[in-house]
C-alpha positions in Angstrom: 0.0 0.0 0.0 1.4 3.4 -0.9 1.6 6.1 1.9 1.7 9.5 0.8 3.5 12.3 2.8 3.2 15.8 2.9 5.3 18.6 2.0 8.8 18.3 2.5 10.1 19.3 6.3 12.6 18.0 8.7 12.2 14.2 8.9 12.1 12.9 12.2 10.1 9.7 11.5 12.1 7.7 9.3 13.2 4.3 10.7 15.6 1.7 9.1 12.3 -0.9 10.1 10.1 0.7 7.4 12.6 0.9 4.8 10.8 0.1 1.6 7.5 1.2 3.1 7.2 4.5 2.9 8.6 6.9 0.2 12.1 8.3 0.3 11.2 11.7 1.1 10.9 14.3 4.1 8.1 13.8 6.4 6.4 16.0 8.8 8.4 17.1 11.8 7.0 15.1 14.5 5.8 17.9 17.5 7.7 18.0 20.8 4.8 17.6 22.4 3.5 14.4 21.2 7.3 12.8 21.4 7.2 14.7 25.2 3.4 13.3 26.3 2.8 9.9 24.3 5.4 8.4 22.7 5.3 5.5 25.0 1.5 5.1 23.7 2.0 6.2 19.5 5.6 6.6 18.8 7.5 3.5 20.2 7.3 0.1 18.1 6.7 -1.8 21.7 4.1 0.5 22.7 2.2 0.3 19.1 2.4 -3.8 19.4 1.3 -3.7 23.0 -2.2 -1.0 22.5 -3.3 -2.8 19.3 -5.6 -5.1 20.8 -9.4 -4.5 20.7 -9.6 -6.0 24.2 -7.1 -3.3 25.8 -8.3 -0.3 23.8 -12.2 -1.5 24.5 -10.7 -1.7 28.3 -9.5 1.6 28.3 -12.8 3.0 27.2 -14.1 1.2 30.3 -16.1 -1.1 27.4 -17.6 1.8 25.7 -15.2 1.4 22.5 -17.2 -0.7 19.9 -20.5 1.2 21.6 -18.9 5.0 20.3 -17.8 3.1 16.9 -21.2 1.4 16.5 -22.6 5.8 17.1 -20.5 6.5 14.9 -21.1 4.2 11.9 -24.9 4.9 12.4 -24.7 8.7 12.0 -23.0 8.0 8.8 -25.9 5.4 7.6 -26.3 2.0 6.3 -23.4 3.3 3.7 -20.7 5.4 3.5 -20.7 7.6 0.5 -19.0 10.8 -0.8 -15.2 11.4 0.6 -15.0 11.1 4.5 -11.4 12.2 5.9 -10.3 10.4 9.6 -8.1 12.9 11.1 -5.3 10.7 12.9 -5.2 7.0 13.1 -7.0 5.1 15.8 -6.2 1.9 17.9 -8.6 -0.6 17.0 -11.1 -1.7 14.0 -12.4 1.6 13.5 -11.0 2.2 10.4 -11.5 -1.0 9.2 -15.2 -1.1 9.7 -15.4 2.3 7.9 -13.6 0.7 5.5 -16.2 -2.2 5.3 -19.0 0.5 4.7 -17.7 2.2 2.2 -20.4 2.6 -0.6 -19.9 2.3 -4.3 -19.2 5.9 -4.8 -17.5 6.8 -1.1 -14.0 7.5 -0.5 -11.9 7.7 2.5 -8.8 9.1 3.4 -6.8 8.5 6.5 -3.8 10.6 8.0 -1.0 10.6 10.6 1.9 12.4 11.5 3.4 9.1 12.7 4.4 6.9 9.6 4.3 3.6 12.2 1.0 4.6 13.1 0.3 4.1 8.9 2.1 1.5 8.7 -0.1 -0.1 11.8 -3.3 1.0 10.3 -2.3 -0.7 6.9 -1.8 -3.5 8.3 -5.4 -4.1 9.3 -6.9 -2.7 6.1 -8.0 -5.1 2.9 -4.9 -6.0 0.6 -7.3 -4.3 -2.1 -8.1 -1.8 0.1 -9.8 1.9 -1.2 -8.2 3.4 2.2 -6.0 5.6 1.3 -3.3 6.6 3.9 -1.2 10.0 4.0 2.0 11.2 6.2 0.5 14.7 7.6 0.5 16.9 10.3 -3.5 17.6 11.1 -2.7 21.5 11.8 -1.3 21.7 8.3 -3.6 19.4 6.3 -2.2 19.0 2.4 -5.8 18.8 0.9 -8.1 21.7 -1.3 -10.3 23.7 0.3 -14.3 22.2 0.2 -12.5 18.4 -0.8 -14.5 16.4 1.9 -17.9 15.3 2.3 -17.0 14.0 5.9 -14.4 14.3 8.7 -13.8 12.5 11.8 -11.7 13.0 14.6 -12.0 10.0 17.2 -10.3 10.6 20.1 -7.5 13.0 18.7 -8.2 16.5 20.7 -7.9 15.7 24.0 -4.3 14.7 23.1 -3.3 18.0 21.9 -2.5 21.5 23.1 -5.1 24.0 23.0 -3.3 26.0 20.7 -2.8 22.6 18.6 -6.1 21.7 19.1 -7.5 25.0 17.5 -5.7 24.4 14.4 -6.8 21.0 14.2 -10.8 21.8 14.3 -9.9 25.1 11.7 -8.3 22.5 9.1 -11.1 20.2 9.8 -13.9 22.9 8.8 -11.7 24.3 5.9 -11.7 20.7 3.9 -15.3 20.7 4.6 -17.6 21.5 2.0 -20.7 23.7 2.5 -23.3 20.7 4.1 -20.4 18.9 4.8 -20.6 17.2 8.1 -17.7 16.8 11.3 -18.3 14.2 13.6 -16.4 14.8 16.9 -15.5 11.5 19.3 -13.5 12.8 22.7 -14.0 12.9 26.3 -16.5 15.1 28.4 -17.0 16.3 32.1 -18.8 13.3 33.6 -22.0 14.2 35.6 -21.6 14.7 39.1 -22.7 11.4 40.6 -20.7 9.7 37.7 -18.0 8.0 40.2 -15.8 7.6 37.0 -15.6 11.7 37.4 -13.2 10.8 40.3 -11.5 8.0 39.1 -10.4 9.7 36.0 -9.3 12.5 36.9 -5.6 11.6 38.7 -5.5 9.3 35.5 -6.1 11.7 33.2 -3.5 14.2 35.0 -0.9 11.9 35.2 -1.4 10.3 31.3 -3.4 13.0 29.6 -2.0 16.1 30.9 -4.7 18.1 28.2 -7.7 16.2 28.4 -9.1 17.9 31.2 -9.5 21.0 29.0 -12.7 19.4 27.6 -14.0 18.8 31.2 -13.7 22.6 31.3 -14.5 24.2 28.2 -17.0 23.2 25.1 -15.1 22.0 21.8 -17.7 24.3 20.4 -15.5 27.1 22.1 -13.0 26.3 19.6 -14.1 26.2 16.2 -13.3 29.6 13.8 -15.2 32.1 14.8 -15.6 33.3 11.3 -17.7 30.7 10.0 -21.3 29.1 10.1 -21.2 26.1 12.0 -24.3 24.5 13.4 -24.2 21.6 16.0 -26.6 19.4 15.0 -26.5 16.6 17.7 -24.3 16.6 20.9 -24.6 12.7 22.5 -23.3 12.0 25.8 -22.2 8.4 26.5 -20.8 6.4 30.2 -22.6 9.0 32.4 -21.0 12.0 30.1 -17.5 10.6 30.3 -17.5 11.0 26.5 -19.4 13.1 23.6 -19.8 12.9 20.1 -20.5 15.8 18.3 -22.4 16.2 15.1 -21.3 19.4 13.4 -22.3 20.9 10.1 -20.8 23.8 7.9 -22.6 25.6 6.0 
């Protein structure tokens, strides 16, 4: 499977083990912040081998991994047509069961800043897969303006910066096209008598030192201010551990 990378910057993802896999040009400069915060989760080979299992990313969900998937799937329909983006690779078979409901005419394009994390994801996709997988940075996405019909970011935002994070969601809406829809997958401020409120939070301080900022803001807050954005559904799952969002741009 070919993985496509960005434009040409300082390449601080190339590894002698995927030789051969990817293209012999620069890749995107991974931030200090995600080789600071995660690599023990994305970055190191032991760390990808240990986290991809469905069991232990299911687990980590506290079982509500397949039930946020299954949401997801659903708010696309029985089919997925038209070209949906998936900003950032995901542990799991969440990309492959996208991949399974891909409709005749539907598209969908995944990227990474972490070339193992490709090569991971390609692992799990069909040898004639339609997938196809790019090497970018998701604050400096390499795509037209209006080129999506869909884009997804599962879990990505609560591992980045706020100031990150904000670029993230304005790429997002600027590959949109008008109607085009962004579905949203992250964590929320659990209710009150949600005892999961107060076992998360050391965990989250200790292992996600940015998650917290959607306990105390709305990823609404975020978004450009310059465009029309309506939130069409906001579902809370787990006693409002986590949220999908349903966004459209008009």
């Amino acid at each position: 499977m070919k993985i496509e990378t960005s434009t040409p910057m300082a390449n601080h993802c190339n590894n002698k083990q995927y030789d051969g896999l990817y293209p012999k040009i620069l890749t995107p400069v991974i931030p200090l912040y995600l080789q600071a915060t995660y690599w023990w989760a994305y970055i190191h080979p032991r760390g990808v081998r240990v986290f991809e299992r469905q069991w232990l990313v299911n687990l980590i969900l506290w079982g509500n991994y397949n039930r946020l998937c299954d949401a997801v799937l659903s708010d696309y329909g029985s089919q997925l047509e038209g070209n949906t983006l998936q900003i950032a690779c995901a542990y799991g078979n969440l990309t492959p069961r996208l991949e399974l409901n891909l409709g005749a005419q539907g598209s969908l394009d995944v990227i990474d800043i972490l070339p193992i994390q490709l090569h991971n994801l390609a692992e799990k996709l069909q040898p004639d897969t339609r997938v196809k997988l790019h090497c970018m940075d998701s604050t400096d996405l390499k795509f037209q303006n209006q080129n999506f019909d869909h884009a997804l970011l599962f879990f990505l935002l609560h591992e980045q910066p706020l100031d990150v994070r904000k670029k993230t969601l304005a790429e997002a809406v600027r590959v949109l096209r008008p109607g085009g829809m962004l579905t949203i997958v992250d964590y929320a401020k659990p209710r009150w008598f949600n005892p999961m409120r107060y076992i998360m939070s050391p965990i989250l301080r200790l292992l996600e030192p940015f998650a917290r900022d959607l306990w105390q803001s709305e990823v609404t807050a975020w978004l450009p201010e310059n465009l029309n954005i309506s939130l069409l559904r906001k579902q809370k799952y787990f006693g409002g551990l986590y949220q999908i969002l349903t966004l459209k741009v008009d």
